[in-house]
C-alpha positions in Angstrom: 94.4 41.2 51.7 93.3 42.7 48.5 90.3 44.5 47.5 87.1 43.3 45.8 85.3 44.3 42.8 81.6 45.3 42.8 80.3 41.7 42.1 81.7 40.7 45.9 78.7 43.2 47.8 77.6 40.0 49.8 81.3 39.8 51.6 81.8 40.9 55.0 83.8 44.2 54.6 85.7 46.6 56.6 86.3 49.8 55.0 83.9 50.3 51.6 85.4 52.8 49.2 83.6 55.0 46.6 85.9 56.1 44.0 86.2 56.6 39.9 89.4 57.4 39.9 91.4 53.8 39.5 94.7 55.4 40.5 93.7 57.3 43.8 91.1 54.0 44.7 93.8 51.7 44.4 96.2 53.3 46.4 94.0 54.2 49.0 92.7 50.3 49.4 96.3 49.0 48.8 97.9 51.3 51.6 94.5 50.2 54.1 95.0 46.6 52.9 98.8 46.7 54.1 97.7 47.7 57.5 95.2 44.9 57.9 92.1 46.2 56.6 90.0 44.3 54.5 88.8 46.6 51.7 86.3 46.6 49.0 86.2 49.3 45.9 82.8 50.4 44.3 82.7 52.8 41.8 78.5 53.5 41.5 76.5 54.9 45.1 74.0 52.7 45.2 76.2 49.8 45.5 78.3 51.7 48.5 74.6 52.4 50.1 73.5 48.7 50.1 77.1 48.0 51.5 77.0 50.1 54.4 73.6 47.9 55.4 76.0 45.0 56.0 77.0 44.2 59.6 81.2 44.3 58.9 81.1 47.3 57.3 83.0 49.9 59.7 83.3 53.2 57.8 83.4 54.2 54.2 85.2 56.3 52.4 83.8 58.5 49.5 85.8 60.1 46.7 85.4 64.2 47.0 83.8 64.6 43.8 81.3 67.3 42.9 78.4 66.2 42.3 79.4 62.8 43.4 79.9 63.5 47.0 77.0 65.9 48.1 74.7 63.5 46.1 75.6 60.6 47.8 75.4 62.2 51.5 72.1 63.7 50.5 71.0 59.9 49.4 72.5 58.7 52.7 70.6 60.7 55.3 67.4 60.1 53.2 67.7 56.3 53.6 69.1 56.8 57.5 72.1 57.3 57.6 73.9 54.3 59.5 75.7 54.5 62.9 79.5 54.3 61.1 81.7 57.3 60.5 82.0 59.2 56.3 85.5 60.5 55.5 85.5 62.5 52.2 89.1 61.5 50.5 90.2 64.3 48.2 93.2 67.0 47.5 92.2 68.8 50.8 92.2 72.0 50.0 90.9 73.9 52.8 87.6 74.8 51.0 87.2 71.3 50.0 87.3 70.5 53.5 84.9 73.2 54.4 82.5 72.2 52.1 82.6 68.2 52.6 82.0 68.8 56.4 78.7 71.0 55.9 77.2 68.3 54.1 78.0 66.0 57.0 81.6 64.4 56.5 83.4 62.9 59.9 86.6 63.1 58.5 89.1 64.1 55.8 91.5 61.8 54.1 94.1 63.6 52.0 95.2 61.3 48.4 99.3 60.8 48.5 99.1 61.3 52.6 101.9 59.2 54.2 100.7 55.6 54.6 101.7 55.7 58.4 99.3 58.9 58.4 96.5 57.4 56.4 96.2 53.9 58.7 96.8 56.0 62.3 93.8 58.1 60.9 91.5 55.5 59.5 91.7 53.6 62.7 91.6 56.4 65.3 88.5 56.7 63.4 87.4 53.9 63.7 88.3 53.7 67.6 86.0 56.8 68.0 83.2 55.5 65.9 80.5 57.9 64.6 77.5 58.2 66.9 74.2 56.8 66.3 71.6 58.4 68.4 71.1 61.4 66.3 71.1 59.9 63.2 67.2 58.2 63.7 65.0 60.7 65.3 64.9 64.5 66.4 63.2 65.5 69.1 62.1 69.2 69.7 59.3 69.9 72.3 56.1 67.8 71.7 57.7 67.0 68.3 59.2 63.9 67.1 61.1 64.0 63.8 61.4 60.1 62.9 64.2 58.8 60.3 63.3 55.7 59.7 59.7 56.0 59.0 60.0 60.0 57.5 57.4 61.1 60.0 56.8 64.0 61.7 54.8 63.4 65.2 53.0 65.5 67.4 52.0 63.6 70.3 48.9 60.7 68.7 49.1 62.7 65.3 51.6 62.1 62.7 52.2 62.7 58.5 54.9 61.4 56.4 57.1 63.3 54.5 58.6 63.2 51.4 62.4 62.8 51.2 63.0 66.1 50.5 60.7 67.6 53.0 62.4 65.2 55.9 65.5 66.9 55.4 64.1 70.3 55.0 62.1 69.6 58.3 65.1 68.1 60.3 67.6 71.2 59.4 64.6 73.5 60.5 64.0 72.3 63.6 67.5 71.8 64.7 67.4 75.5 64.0 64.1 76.1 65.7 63.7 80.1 65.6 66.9 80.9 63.8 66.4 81.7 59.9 68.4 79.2 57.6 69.2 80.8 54.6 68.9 79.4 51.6 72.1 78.3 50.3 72.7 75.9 53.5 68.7 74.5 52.4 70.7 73.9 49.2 73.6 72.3 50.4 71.9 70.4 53.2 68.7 68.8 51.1 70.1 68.8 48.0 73.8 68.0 48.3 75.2 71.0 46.9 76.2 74.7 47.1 75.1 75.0 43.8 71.8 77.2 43.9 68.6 75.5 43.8 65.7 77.2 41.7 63.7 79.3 44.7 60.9 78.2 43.4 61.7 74.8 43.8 62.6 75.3 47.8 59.5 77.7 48.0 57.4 74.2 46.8 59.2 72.0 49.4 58.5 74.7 51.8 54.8 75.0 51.1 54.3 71.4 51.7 56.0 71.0 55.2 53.8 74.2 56.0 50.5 72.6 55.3 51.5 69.3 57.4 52.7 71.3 59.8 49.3 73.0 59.7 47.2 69.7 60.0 48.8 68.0 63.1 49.3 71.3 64.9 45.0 71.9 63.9 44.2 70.8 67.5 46.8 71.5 69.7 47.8 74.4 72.1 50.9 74.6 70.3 51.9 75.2 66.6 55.0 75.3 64.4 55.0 77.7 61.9 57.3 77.9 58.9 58.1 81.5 57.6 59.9 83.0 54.8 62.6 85.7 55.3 63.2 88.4 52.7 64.5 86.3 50.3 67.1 85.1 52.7 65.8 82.0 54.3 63.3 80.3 56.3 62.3 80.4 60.1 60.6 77.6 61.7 58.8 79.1 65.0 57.4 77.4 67.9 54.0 79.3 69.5 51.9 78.1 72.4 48.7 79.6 73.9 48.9 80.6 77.2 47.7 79.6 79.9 44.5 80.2 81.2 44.3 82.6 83.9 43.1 81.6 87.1 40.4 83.3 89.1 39.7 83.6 92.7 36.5 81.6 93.3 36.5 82.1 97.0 33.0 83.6 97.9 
């Protein structure tokens, strides 16, 4: 098999790779082709993204580029990221690989690897197969994060959420009551370890504290979003108590 260009999205696929680099692309699709695989070769996101929406796609592999790569995850988990496994292809320096897997990478794939190597690690991934449950919605307490839709719910009350809030929101509450500093907000929502302006997170932040605010208006229980000393954020969870009960017994 060989690969395909850009123009031949519509073809059922089985490994999609994201690359600018023709040497290290080719290689990589002609050593996968040689074990059977049927490849195709993009060399701009959005065509990759709209490929991994296609039922024969099986896993894709995405150049380690900055900011190429933390882009392109950040774009991914904002459109749902689908149930098939990411492996970042690269030098693999240890740092690289460090870096790739905190913005959400299943896997490494090192350029000039052994061919042997490369195929027995494509297709043990592919055995394993990246799960799917987490990827659509986050549950924590009363609240439902939702991928698909960008909502946040609390029980019959719900808001949407920009993309950028979603994320912010999701790494939050998977840290519910632990501060996240700011640099993993960087990395995490906008795909890189490069700073983001404080004020700019600080703006995010404000927003997912004033819908936090309006669903939690009614309810027992609240969510509140705090800033930490310049560090971070903490998302905390607060409930009344409970009433106390009397003796009524004459």
């Amino acid at each position: 098999m060989s690969h395909l260009d850009d123009s031949r999205r519509d073809a059922e696929l089985g490994i999609a790779i994201l690359c600018g680099d023709a040497w290290a692309g080719s290689s990589m699709a002609a050593a996968l082709a040689s074990g059977g695989m049927s490849v195709q070769r993009f060399t701009h996101p959005i065509a990759l993204l709209s490929a991994l929406r296609c039922e024969g796609t099986r896993l894709a592999i995405v150049e380690d580029r900055e900011p190429t790569f933390g882009n392109f995850m950040a774009a991914l988990r904002a459109k749902g990221r689908p149930a098939l496994p990411i492996v970042a292809m690269g030098a693999g320096s240890l740092e690289d690989m460090r870096r790739v897997f905190s913005l959400g990478a299943d896997d490494y794939a090192i350029v000039g690897d052994a061919e042997n190597h490369l195929l027995n690690r494509i297709h043990a991934r592919l055995e394993k197969q990246a799960p799917s449950a987490a990827s659509e919605d986050l549950r924590c307490g009363p609240v439902v994060l939702e991928r698909l839709s960008r909502t946040l719910r609390l029980r019959s009350l719900q808001v949407s959420l920009g993309w950028r809030e979603f994320e912010l929101a999701w790494l939050l509450f998977e840290h519910l009551g632990h501060v996240v500093n700011l640099n993993a907000i960087s990395i995490r929502v906008w795909g890189t370890d490069i700073s983001v302006a404080k004020r700019t997170i600080e703006q995010h932040a404000s927003q997912l504290r004033k819908k936090l605010g309006f669903i939690c208006a009614n309810s027992s229980e609240a969510f509140r979003l705090h800033p930490v000393n310049n560090i971070g954020y903490r998302l905390v969870h607060l409930t009344a108590p409970a009433p106390l009960e009397t003796d009524l017994a004459p």
